[in-house]
C-alpha positions, -999 to 999 in steps of 0.1 A, spaced: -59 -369 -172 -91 -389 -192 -97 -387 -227 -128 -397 -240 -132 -426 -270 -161 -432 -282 -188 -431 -251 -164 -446 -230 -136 -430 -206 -100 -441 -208 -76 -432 -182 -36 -430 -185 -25 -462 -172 1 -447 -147 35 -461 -143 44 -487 -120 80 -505 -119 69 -533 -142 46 -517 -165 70 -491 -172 98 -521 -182 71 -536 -201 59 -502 -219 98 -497 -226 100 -530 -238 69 -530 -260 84 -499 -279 118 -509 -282 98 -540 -302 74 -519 -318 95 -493 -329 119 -513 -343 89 -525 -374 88 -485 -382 128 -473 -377 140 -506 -402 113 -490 -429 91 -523 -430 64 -498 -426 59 -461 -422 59 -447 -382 17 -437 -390 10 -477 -409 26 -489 -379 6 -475 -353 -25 -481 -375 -16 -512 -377 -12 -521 -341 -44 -506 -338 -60 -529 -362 -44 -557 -343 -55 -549 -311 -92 -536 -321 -89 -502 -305 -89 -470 -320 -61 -459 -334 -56 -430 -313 -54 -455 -283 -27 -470 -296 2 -461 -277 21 -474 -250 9 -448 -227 -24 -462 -226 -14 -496 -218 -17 -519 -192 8 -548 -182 -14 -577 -204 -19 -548 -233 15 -543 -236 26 -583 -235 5 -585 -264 20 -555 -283 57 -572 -279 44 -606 -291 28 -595 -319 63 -571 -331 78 -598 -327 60 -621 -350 60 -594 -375 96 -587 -371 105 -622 -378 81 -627 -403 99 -599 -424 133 -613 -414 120 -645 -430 113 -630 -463 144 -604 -463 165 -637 -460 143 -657 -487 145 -628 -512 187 -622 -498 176 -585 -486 204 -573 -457 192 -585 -425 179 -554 -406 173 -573 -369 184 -608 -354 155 -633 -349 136 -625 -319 126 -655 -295 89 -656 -293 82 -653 -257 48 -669 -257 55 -700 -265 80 -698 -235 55 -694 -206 84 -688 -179 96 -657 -196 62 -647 -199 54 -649 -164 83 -627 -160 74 -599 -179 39 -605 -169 17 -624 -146 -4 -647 -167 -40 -654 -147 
C-alpha cells in the first residue's frame, strides 16, 4: 500500500512486535492531549504535524517507524505536563498525573527504542 506525498513515496511502516507497542503507546499519549479537550482531535494532529515537519496527512501512527514514534510520545508528554502545570497554577481539575519524561532517562528509552 504506497501513498504518494509530495514527489516522494511513503510506505505503511508494517507492524513488528515493538513498533506496534510503541505505535500503541504513542497514541495512548497522543490521544490523551485531544480526549482531555486541551485541543480539538483535528489541532492535535495538526499539531503533531507541525512538530514533526511532515505533512499533516502523514501524521499518524500508522506511518511511523520505531524512532518516529519515540519522538511522538516525548513530545505528548511535554505538552501534557506542560498543561498539567498551568491547570494546577490557574486550580483547574487535574485531567492526567504527571508523566515521567522518558528522555531524560536514557534506560527506559533504550527500552522502548534502540537509540544509535
Amino acid at each position: 500500500m504506497r501513498k504518494k506525498i509530495s514527489n516522494l513515496q511513503t510506505q505503511i511502516v508494517p507492524l513488528k512486535g515493538k513498533l506496534h507497542a510503541l505505535r500503541h503507546q504513542a497514541h495512548f499519549f497522543f490521544d490523551q492531549i485531544w480526549m482531555n479537550n486541551y485541543l480539538e482531535r483535528n489541532e492535535a494532529y495538526r499539531w503533531l504535524a507541525d512538530w514533526l515537519e511532515i505533512p499533516e496527512p502523514d501524521a499518524h501512527m500508522r506511518f511511523m517507524n520505531e524512532k518516529t514514534c519515540a519522538k511522538v510520545i516525548e513530545a505528548s508528554i511535554c505538552l501534557l505536563n506542560d498543561m498539567r502545570r498551568l491547570d494546577l497554577d490557574f486550580g483547574a481539575e487535574i485531567k492526567h498525573p504527571h508523566y515521567e519524561l522518558i528522555k531524560n532517562d536514557i534506560r527506559k528509552l533504550q527500552k522502548i527504542v534502540r537509540v544509535t
